[in-house]
DRENDRENBA-127209 format. One record per residue (C-alpha): residue number from 1; residue in three letters; chain; x, z, y. Coordinates in nm, 4 decimals, padded with zeros to 6 digits, always signed. Each point is the difference from the previous one (the first is absolute). Layout:
<i = NUM; aa = ALA; ch = A; px = X; pz = Z; py = Y> $
...
***
This chain:
<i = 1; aa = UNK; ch = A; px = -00.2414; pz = -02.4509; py = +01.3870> $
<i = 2; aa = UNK; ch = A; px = +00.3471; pz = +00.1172; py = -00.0317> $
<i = 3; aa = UNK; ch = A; px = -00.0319; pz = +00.3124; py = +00.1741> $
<i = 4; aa = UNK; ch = A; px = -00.3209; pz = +00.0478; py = -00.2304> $
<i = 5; aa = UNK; ch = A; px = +00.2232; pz = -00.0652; py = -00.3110> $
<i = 6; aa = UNK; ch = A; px = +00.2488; pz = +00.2405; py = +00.1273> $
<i = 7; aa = UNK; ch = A; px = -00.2373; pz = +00.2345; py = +00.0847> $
<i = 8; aa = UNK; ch = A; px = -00.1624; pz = +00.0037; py = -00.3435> $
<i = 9; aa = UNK; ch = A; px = +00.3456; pz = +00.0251; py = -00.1769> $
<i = 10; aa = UNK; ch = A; px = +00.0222; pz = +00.3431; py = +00.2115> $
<i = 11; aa = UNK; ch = A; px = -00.2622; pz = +00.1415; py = -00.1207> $
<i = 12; aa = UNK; ch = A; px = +00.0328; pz = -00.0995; py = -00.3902> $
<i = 13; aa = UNK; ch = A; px = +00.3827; pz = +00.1017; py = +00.0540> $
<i = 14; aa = UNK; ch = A; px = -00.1354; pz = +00.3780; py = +00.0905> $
<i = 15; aa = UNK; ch = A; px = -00.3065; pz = -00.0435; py = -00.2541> $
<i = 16; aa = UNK; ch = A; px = +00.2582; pz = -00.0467; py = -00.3276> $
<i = 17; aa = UNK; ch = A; px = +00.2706; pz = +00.2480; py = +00.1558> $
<i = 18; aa = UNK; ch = A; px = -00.2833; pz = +00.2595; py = +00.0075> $
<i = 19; aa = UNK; ch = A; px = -00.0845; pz = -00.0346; py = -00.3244> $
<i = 20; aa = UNK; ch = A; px = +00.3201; pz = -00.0041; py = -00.1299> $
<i = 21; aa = UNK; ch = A; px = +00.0670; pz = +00.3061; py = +00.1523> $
<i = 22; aa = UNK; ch = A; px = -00.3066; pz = +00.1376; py = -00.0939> $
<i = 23; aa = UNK; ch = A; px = +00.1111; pz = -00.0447; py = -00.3835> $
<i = 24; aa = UNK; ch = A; px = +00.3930; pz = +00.1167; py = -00.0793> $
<i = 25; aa = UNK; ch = A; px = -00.1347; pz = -00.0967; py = -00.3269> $
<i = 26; aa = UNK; ch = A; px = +00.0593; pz = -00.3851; py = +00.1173> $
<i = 27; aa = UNK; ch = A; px = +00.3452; pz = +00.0767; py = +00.1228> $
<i = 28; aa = UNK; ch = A; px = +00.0906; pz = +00.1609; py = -00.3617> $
<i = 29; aa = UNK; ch = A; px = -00.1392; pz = -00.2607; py = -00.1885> $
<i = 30; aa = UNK; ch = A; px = +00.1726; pz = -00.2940; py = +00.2166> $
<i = 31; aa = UNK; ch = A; px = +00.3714; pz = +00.1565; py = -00.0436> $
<i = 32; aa = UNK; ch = A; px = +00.2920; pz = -00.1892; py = +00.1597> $
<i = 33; aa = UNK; ch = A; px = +00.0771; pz = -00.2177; py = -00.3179> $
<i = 34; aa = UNK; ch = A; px = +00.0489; pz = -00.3572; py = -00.0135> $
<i = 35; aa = UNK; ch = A; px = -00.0577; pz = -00.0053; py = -00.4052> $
<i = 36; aa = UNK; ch = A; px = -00.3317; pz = +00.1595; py = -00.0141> $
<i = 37; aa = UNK; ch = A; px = -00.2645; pz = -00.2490; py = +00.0968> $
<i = 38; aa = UNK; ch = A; px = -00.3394; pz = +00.0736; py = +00.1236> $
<i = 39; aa = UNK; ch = A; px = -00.2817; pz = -00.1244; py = -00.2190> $
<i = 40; aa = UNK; ch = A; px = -00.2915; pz = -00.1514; py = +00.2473> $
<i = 41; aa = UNK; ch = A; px = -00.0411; pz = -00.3191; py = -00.2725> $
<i = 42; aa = UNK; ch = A; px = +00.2365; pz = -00.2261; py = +00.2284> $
<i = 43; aa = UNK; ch = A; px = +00.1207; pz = -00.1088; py = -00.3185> $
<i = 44; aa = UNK; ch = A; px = -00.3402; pz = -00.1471; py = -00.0829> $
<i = 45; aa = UNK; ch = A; px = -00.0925; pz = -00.1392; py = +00.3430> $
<i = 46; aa = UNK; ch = A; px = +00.3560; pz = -00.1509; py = +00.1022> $
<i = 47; aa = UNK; ch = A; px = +00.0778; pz = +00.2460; py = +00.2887> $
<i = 48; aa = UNK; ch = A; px = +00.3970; pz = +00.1182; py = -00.0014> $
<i = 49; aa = UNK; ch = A; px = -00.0016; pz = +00.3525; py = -00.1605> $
<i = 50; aa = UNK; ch = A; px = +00.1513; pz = +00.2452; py = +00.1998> $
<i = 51; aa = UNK; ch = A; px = +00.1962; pz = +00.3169; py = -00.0778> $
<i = 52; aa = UNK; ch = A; px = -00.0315; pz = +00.3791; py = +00.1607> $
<i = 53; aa = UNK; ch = A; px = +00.2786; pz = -00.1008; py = +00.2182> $
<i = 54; aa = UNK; ch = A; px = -00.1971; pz = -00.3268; py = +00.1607> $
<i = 55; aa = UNK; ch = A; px = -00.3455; pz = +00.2844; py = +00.0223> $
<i = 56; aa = UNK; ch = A; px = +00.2501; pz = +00.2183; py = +00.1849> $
<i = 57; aa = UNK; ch = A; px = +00.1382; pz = -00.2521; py = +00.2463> $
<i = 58; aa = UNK; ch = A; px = -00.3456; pz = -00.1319; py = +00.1202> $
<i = 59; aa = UNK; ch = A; px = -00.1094; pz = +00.3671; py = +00.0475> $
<i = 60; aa = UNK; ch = A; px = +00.3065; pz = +00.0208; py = +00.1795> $
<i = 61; aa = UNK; ch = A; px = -00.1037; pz = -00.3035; py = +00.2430> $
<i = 62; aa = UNK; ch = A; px = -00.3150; pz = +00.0890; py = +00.0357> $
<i = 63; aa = UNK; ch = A; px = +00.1043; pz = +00.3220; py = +00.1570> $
<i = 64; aa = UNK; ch = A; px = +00.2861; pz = -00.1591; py = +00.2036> $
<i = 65; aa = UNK; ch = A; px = -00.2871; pz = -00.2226; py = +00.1530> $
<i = 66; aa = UNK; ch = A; px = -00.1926; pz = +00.2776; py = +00.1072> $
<i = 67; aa = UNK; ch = A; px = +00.2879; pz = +00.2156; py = +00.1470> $
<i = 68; aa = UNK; ch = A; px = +00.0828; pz = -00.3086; py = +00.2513> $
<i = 69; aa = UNK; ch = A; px = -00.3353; pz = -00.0370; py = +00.0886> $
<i = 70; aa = UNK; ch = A; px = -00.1046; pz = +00.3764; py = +00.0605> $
<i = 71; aa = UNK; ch = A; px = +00.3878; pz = +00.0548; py = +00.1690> $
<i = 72; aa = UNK; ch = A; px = +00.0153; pz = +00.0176; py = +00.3573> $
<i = 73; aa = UNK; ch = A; px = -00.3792; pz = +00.1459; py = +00.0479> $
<i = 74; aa = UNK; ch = A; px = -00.1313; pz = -00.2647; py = -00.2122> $
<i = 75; aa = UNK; ch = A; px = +00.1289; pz = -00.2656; py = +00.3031> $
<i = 76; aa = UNK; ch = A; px = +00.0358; pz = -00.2874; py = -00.2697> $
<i = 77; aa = UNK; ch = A; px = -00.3787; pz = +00.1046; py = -00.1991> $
<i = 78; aa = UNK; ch = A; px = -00.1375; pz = -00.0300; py = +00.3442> $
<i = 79; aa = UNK; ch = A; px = +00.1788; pz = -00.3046; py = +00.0959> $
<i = 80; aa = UNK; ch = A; px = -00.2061; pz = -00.1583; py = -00.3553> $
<i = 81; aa = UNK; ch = A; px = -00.2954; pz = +00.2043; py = +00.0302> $
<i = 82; aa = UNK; ch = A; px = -00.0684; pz = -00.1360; py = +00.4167> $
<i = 83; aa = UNK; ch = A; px = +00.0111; pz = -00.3277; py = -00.1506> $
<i = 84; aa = UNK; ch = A; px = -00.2148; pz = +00.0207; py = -00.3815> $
<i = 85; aa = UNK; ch = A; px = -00.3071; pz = -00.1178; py = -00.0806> $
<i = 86; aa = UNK; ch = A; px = -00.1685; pz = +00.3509; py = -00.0740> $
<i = 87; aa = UNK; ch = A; px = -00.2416; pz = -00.2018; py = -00.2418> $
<i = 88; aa = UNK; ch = A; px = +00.2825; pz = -00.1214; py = -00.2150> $
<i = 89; aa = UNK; ch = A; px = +00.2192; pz = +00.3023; py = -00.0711> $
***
Protein backbone atom coordinates (compact mmCIF):
# COMPACT_ATOMS: atom_id res chain seq x y z
CA UNK A 1 0.00 0.00 0.00
CA UNK A 2 2.86 2.24 0.59
CA UNK A 3 4.57 1.77 -2.53
CA UNK A 4 0.97 2.38 -4.12
CA UNK A 5 0.75 5.71 -2.12
CA UNK A 6 4.13 6.63 -3.27
CA UNK A 7 3.52 5.70 -6.53
CA UNK A 8 0.37 7.80 -6.86
CA UNK A 9 2.11 10.89 -5.27
CA UNK A 10 4.55 10.47 -8.47
CA UNK A 11 2.31 10.78 -10.75
CA UNK A 12 0.07 13.78 -9.22
CA UNK A 13 3.63 15.41 -8.45
CA UNK A 14 4.29 15.40 -12.51
CA UNK A 15 0.38 15.95 -13.19
CA UNK A 16 0.39 19.63 -11.18
CA UNK A 17 4.12 20.45 -12.33
CA UNK A 18 2.80 20.03 -15.92
CA UNK A 19 0.24 22.19 -15.58
CA UNK A 20 1.96 24.68 -13.92
CA UNK A 21 4.29 24.81 -16.51
CA UNK A 22 1.85 24.69 -18.99
CA UNK A 23 0.42 28.18 -17.60
CA UNK A 24 3.37 31.01 -16.73
CA UNK A 25 0.21 32.74 -16.07
CA UNK A 26 0.10 30.68 -12.56
CA UNK A 27 3.68 31.50 -11.82
CA UNK A 28 2.86 35.44 -12.36
CA UNK A 29 -0.08 35.44 -10.45
CA UNK A 30 1.53 33.41 -7.36
CA UNK A 31 4.63 35.99 -6.99
CA UNK A 32 7.17 35.32 -4.20
CA UNK A 33 5.30 37.51 -1.52
CA UNK A 34 4.47 36.58 1.87
CA UNK A 35 1.76 39.62 2.17
CA UNK A 36 -0.37 38.81 -0.72
CA UNK A 37 -2.64 35.95 0.14
CA UNK A 38 -4.33 33.66 -2.21
CA UNK A 39 -8.11 33.75 -2.12
CA UNK A 40 -9.45 29.88 -2.43
CA UNK A 41 -12.29 30.80 0.54
CA UNK A 42 -9.91 29.19 3.31
CA UNK A 43 -11.10 31.97 5.23
CA UNK A 44 -14.64 30.60 5.09
CA UNK A 45 -13.88 26.87 5.45
CA UNK A 46 -11.05 27.11 8.27
CA UNK A 47 -8.07 25.96 6.08
CA UNK A 48 -4.65 28.17 6.85
CA UNK A 49 -4.45 30.73 3.95
CA UNK A 50 -1.40 30.63 2.22
CA UNK A 51 0.67 33.27 0.42
CA UNK A 52 2.52 33.15 -3.27
CA UNK A 53 5.56 32.26 -1.39
CA UNK A 54 3.91 28.90 0.38
CA UNK A 55 2.28 28.17 -3.73
CA UNK A 56 5.92 28.55 -4.75
CA UNK A 57 7.56 26.26 -2.22
CA UNK A 58 5.16 23.25 -2.79
CA UNK A 59 5.74 23.67 -6.58
CA UNK A 60 9.16 23.65 -5.60
CA UNK A 61 8.76 20.12 -3.71
CA UNK A 62 6.82 18.72 -5.98
CA UNK A 63 9.51 19.04 -8.54
CA UNK A 64 12.34 18.09 -6.10
CA UNK A 65 10.29 14.76 -5.64
CA UNK A 66 10.28 13.99 -9.11
CA UNK A 67 13.99 14.85 -9.88
CA UNK A 68 15.05 12.07 -7.11
CA UNK A 69 12.86 9.70 -8.43
CA UNK A 70 13.58 10.06 -12.30
CA UNK A 71 17.67 10.62 -11.23
CA UNK A 72 19.83 7.82 -11.78
CA UNK A 73 17.65 6.23 -14.86
CA UNK A 74 14.62 6.45 -12.85
CA UNK A 75 16.46 3.60 -10.31
CA UNK A 76 14.33 4.96 -7.27
CA UNK A 77 10.64 5.26 -9.66
CA UNK A 78 11.41 1.71 -10.47
CA UNK A 79 12.35 0.65 -7.09
CA UNK A 80 8.29 2.08 -6.18
CA UNK A 81 6.84 1.23 -9.36
CA UNK A 82 8.20 -2.98 -9.02
CA UNK A 83 6.42 -2.85 -5.88
CA UNK A 84 2.71 -0.62 -6.55
CA UNK A 85 -0.47 -1.75 -6.81
CA UNK A 86 -1.07 -0.66 -10.57
CA UNK A 87 -4.91 -0.48 -9.58
CA UNK A 88 -4.32 2.13 -6.95
CA UNK A 89 -2.08 4.76 -8.52
Amino acid sequence: MAASRYAALYFKAKEIAAEWAANPDLATNMAYDNTDLVVDGSAKDGRHPISGVDVNNIINRLNELVSVLEADGHAKLNTVLGVASIETV
